[in-house]
C-alpha positions in Angstrom: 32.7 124.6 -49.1 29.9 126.6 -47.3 30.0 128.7 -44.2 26.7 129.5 -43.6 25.2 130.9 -46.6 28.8 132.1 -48.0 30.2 129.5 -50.9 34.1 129.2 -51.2 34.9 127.7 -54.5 37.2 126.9 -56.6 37.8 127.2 -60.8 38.7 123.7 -61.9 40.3 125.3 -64.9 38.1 122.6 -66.5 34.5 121.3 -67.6 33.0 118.8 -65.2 30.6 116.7 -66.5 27.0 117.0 -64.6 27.9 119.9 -62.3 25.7 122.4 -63.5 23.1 120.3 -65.6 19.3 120.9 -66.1 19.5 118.1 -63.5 22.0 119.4 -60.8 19.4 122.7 -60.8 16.1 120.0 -60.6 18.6 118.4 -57.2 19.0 121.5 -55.7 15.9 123.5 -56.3 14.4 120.4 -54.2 16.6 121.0 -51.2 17.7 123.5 -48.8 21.0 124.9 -48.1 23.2 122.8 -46.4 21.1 119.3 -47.5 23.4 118.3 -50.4 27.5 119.2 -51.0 27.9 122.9 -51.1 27.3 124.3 -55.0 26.7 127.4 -56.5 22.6 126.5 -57.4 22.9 126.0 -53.3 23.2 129.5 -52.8 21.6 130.2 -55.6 18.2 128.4 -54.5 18.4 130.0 -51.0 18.7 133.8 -52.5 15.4 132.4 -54.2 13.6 130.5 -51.2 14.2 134.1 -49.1 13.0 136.4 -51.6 10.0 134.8 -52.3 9.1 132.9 -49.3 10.2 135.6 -46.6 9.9 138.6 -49.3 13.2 139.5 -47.8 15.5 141.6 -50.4 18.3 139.6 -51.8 21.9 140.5 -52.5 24.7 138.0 -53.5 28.4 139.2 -53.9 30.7 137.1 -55.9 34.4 138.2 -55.5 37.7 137.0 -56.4 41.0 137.5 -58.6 41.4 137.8 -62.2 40.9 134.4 -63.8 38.8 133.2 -60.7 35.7 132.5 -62.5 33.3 135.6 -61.2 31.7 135.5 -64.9 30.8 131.7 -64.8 29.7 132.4 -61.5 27.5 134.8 -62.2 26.1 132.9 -65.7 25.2 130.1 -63.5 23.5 131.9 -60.4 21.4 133.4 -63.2 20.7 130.5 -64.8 19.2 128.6 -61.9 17.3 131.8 -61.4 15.9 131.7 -64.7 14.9 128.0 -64.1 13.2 128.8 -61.2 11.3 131.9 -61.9 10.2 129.6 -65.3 9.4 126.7 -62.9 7.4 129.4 -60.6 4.9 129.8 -63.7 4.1 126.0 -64.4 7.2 126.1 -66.9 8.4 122.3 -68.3 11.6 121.4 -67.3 12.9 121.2 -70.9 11.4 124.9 -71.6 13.2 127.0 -69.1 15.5 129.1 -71.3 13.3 132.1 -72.3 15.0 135.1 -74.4 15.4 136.6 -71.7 17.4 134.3 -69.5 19.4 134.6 -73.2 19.8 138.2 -73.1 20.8 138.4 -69.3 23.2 135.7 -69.8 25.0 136.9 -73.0 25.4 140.5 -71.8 
């Protein structure tokens, strides 16, 4: 659930089919916070909109218990940040993992 711009979620413990898909980030990137069900590219796409729209500085702070999925978390906000920044430079979809976004994401 959102409140505000702060996402309360949940590990499922399990994969979901479709929840964090090349085409969940194209859904999201596409709308604005509070458009479509709360998700983590949500957040994710507002951090984005705000630094480069409003040049505002960015911060995002993901907490939680051992076993709460912080690491996942964190390897998806980064990879719908990767999308977009390839996006941002006229990118295809099907092209958006870089070796960066590969280096950044297996560290």
């Amino acid at each position: 659930t959102n409140i505000g711009s702060i996402l309360a979620s949940v590990n499922p413990y399990k994969p979901i089919p479709g929840l964090y898909s090349v085409d969940a980030i194209e859904l999201y990137r596409q709308h604005r916070l509070g458009e479509l069900p709360p998700h983590i590219f949500a957040t994710a796409n507002e951090c984005y909109c705000c630094l480069w729209k409003r040049h505002d500085s960015q911060c995002v702070l993901i907490s939680g218990e051992s076993g709460a999925g912080k690491t996942e978390s964190t390897k998806l906000l980064l990879k719908f940040l990767s999308a977009m920044s390839q996006t941002s430079v006229g990118a295809p979809v099907s092209e958006k993992s870089t070796h960066v976004e590969e280096a950044i994401l297996e560290s």
